[in-house]
C-alpha positions in Angstrom: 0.0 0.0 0.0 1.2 3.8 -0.4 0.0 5.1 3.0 -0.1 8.8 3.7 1.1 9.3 7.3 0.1 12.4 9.5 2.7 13.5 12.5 5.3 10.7 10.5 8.4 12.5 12.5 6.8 12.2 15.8 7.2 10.2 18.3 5.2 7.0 17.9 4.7 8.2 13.9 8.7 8.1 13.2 8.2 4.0 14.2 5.3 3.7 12.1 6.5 5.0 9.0 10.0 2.4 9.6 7.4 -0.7 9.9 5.6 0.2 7.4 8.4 0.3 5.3 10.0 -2.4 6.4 6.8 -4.6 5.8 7.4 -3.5 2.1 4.5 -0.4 2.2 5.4 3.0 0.8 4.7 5.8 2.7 4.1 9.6 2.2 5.1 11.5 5.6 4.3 14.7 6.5 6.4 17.1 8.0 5.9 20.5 9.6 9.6 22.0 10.3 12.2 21.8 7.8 14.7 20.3 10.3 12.9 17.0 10.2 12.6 16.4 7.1 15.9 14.3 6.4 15.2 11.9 8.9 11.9 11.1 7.1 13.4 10.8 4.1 16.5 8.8 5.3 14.0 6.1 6.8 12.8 5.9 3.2 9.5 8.0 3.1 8.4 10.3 0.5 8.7 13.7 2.5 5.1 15.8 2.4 5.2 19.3 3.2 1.9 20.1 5.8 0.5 20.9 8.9 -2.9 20.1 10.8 -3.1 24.3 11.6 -3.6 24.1 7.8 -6.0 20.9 7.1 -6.3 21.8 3.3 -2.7 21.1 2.6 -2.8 17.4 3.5 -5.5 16.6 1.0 -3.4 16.3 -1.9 -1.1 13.9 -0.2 -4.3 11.8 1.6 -6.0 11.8 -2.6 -2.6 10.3 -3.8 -2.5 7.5 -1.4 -4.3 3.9 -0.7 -4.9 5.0 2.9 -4.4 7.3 5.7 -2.9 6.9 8.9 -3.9 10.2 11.4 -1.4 10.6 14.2 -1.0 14.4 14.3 -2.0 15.9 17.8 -1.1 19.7 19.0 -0.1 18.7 22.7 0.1 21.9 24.2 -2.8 21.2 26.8 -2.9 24.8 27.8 -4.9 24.7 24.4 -6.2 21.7 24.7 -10.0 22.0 23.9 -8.9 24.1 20.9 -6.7 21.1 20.0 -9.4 18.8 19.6 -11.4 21.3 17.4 -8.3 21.1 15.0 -8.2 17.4 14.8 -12.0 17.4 14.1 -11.1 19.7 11.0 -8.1 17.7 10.2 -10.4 14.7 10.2 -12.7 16.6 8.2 -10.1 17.5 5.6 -9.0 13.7 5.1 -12.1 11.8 5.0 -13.6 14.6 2.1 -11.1 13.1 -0.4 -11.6 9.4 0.8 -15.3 9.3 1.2 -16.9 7.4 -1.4 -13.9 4.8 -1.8 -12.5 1.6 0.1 -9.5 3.5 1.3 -9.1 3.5 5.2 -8.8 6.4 7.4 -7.1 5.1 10.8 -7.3 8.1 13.3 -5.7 8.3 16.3 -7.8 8.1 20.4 -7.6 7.5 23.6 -8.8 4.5 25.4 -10.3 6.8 28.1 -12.8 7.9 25.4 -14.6 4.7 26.2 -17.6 4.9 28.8 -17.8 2.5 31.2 -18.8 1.8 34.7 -16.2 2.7 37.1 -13.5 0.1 37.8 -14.1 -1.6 34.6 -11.8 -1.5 31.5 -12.2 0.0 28.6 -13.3 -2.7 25.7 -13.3 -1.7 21.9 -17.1 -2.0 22.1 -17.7 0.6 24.6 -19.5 3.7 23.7 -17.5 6.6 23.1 -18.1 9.5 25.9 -19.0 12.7 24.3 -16.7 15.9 24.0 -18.6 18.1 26.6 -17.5 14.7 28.4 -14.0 14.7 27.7 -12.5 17.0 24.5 -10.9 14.6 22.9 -13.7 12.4 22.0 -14.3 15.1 19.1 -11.8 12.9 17.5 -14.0 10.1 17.2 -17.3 12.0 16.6 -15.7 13.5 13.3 -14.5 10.0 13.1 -18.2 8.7 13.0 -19.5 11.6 10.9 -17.2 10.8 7.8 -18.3 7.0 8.1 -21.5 8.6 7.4 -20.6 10.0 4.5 -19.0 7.1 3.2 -15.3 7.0 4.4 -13.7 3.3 5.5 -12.8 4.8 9.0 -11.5 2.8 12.0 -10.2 4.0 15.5 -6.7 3.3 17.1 -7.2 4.1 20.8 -3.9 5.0 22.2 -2.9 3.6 26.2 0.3 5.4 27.6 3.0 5.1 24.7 6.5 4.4 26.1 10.1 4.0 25.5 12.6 4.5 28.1 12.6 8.3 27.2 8.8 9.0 26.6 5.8 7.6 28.7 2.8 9.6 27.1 1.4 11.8 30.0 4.0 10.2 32.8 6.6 12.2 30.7 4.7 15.6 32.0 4.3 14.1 35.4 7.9 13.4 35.5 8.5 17.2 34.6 6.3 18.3 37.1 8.1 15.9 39.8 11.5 17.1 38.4 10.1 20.6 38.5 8.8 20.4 42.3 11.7 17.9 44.0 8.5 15.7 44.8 6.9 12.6 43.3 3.1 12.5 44.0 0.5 10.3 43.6 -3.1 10.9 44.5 -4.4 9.0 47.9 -3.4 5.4 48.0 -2.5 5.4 44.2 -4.5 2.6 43.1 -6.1 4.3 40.3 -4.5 2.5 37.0 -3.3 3.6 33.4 -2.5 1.4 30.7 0.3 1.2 29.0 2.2 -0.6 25.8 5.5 -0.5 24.7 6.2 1.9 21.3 7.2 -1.2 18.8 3.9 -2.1 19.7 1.9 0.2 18.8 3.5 1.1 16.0 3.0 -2.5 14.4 -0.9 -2.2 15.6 -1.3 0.3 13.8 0.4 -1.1 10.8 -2.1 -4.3 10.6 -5.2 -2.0 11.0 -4.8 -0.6 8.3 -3.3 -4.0 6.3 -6.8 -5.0 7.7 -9.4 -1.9 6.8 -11.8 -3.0 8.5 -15.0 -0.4 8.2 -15.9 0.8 11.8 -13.3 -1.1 13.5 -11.8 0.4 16.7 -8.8 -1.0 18.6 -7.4 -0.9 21.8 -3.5 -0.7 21.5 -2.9 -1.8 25.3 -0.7 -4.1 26.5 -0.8 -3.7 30.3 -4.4 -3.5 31.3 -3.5 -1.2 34.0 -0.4 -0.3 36.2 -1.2 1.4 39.8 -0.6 5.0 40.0 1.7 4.5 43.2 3.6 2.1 41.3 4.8 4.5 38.6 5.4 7.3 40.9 7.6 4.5 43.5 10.0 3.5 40.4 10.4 6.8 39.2 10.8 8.2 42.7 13.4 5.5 43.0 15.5 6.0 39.5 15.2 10.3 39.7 16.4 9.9 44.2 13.1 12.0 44.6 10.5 11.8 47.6 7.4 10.2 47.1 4.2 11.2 48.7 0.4 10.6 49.1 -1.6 14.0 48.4 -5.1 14.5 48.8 -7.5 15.2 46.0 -7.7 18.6 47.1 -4.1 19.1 46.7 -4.0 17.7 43.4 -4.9 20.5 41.6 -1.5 22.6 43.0 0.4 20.1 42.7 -0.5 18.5 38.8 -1.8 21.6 37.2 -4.0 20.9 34.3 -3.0 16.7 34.6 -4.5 16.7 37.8 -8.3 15.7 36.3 -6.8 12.9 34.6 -3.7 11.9 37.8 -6.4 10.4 39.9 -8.6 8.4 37.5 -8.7 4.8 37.5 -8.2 3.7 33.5 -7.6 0.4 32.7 -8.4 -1.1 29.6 -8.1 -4.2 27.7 -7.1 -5.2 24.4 -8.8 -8.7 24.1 -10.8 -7.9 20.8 -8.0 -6.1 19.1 -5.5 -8.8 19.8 -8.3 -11.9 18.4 -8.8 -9.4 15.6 -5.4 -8.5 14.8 -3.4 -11.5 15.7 -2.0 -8.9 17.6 0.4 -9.7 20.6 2.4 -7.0 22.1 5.8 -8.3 23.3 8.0 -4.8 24.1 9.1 -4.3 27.6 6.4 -3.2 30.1 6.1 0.2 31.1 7.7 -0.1 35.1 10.9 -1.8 33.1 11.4 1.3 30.7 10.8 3.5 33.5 13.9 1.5 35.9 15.7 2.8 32.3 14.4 6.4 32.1 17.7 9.2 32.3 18.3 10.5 35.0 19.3 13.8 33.5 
């Protein structure tokens, strides 16, 4: 397939492009900033000019390919709710030059945009919560609205992503811990996040789109759910920081805008995906990356 990759020199897009390619795919990767461009092109990708501030400019590259792969994300959350407006545009822009054909979308979520009861993990049949809910579930409501108008659109919903240097929103909690000489976790710290490793991922998404299945959504998780304490204890433990209990009230000084996500409990399981996908993560688990993460 030639596959047209959004946010290609990010961090868990830079790994999809190289599977792809390695799996014998072409791919057309956009860049924003000029300095990444060789890297994209040295991994063998056709380099595409574009940004998600400007959703017109990836349609010619989305028309010219057999199928789309949407990992862009602005992830400044000061902006957040803004954010997810753009992605709905973005999502807009791609499926209006798909619609009508058998070429897949796959766009990018969270597995928190599931609703379920409390305590229970997220499945890929869940309903999706709604944006006054949670802002990023636009994502998924554009999603939804250009399967309606005939796009072949499925859902990747993303756990925390990690490597030994990245840990999707740990990374910011690390900052704020580094920032602050404290590690904190919210009362006892058994609320959980999932997690999978970034090789992972980045062959998930990979066979979703080999597989193009219409209305498919998959949950990239490979640990259901690690405790809150837990991550704070082993990174507390590899930084030499303090680790402490806080309240819920004193989340909010302490985590800044993270704190309405610190404290929730969000497991989630990948049991469809994997019988779907013959999908079986294998990378290192997130506690062993983070007994790895620099200490500078």
């Amino acid at each position: 397939m030639r596959v047209f990759v959004t946010g290609a020199t990010g961090f868990i897009g830079s790994l999809v492009v190289k599977d792809l390619i390695a799996a014998g795919h072409q791919v057309i990767g956009v860049y924003r900033s000029e300095e990444k461009a060789p890297a994209l092109a040295a991994a063998g990708a056709e380099v595409y000019r574009g940004s998600i501030d400007d959703p017109d400019s990836l349609k010619d590259g989305a028309s010219r390919s057999d199928g789309v792969i949407h990992l862009a994300f602005n992830h400044d959350f000061s902006k957040f709710v803004a954010n997810c407006q753009t992605d709905r545009r973005v999502i807009n822009a791609l499926g209006s030059v798909l619609a009508g054909s058998d070429r897949p979308l796959i766009v990018t979520s969270g597995t928190a945009i599931a609703k379920v009861a409390p305590g229970e993990p997220a499945t890929e049949d869940a309903p999706a919560i709604t944006p006054n809910d949670f802002p990023r579930a636009a994502s998924e409501e554009a999603t939804a609205e250009a399967a309606a108008s005939g796009v072949n659109t499925s859902v990747v919903r993303l756990p925390q992503v990690h490597d030994p240097e990245r840990q999707g929103l740990i990374s910011p909690w690390i900052a704020i811990a580094r920032e602050k000489g404290l590690l904190a976790y919210i009362g006892e710290g058994r609320n959980r996040w999932p997690a999978a490793h970034i090789s992972d991922v980045a062959r998930l998404y990979r066979l979703a789109i080999e597989r193009s299945e219409p209305g498919a959504i998959y949950n990239a998780v490979a640990e259901e759910g690690v405790p809150a304490r837990n991550i704070a204890e082993t990174v507390g433990r590899r930084l030499k920081l303090p680790v402490k209990s806080i309240s819920p009230e004193e989340a909010g000084g302490y985590f800044g805008w993270l704190a309405h996500l610190a404290g929730r409990d969000m497991p989630a399981s990948s049991a469809q995906t994997q019988k779907k996908l013959g999908w079986r993560p294998i990378g290192p688990g997130l506690i062993a990356d983070l007994e790895r993460l620099p200490v500078s």
